[in-house]
Structure formats: structure tokens, C-alpha cells
ZABA-218437 format. One record per residue (C-alpha): x, y, z. Coordinates in steps of 0.25 Angstrom, whole numbers, padded with zeros to 4 digits, always signed. Example, Ala and Ser with C-alpha at 12.3 -4.5 7.8 and 13.67 -1.06 7.14 Angstrom:
+0049-0018+0031/+0055-0004+0029/
END
This chain:
-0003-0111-0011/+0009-0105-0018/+0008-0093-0009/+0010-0100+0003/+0020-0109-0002/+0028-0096-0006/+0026-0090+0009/+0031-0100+0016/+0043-0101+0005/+0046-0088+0012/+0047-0095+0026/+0056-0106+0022/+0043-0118+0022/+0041-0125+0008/+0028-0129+0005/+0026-0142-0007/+0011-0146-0011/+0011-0162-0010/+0002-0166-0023/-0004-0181-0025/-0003-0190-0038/-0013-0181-0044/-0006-0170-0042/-0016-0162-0031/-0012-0156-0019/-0012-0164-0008/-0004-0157+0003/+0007-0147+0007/+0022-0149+0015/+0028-0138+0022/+0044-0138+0023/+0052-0131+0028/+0069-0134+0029/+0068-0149+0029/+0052-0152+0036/+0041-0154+0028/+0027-0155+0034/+0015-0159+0026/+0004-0147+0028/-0005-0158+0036/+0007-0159+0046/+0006-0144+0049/-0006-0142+0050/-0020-0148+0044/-0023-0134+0039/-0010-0134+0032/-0013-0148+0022/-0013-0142+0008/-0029-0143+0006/-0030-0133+0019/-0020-0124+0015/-0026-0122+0002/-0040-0121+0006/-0034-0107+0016/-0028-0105+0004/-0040-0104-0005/-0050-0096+0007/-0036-0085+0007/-0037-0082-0007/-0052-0083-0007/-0053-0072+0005/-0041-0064-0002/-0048-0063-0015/-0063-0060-0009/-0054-0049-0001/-0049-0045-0014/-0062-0044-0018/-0069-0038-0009/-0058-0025-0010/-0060-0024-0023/-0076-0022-0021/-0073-0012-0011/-0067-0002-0020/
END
């Protein structure tokens, strides 16, 4: 999550993780200037559980890539 907050720091839209009582995460707001927009508001792929799920297979695929490189040497 951190490296997409940092991207889209680089394009101006802020990007705060909304934690319950508990303190787990239970959603994402975008702003940008002075509107914000809660992820679901987006998008439905963009609530914080979807998001992290892309963001899980990513690494996952990136680090079988990885991987796999390595063996071919």
C-alpha cells in the first residue's frame, strides 16, 4: 500500500487508510486539492480489501517472476 500511496503523492491525490475501533483496516479516501472520495465511491475495485487483494497477487507474480529468473540462470 505504501508504494501506491507514494505514486499517487507524485500526482498530487493523497491517499489515508480509515481504521475501525479495533484498529483494522476498513477503507481507503482519495483526495485530491480539497475532494475526497471514499475508494467504494470510485470504484468497487477500488475499497481497500480489493485494492489489497491486486496488491497481494502483484507481489506474488513479481516474486514467482523473480523466481523463476533466478532458476534459469
Amino acid at each position: 500500500m505504501e508504494a501506491l500511496r507514494a505514486t499517487l503523492a507524485t500526482r498530487g491525490i493523497g491517499m489515508n487508510i480509515i481504521h475501525n475501533t479495533d484498529g483494522k483496516a476498513k477503507g481507503v479516501v482519495f483526495t485530491c486539492e480539497s475532494l475526497s472520495f471514499a475508494g467504494y465511491q470510485i470504484d468497487r475495485s477500488m475499497t481497500y480489501i480489493k485494492l489489497n487483494q491486486r496488491i497481494d497477487i502483484v507481489q506474488k507474480i513479481t516474486e514467482n517472476t523473480a523466481i523463476s529468473a533466478s532458476d534459469d540462470r
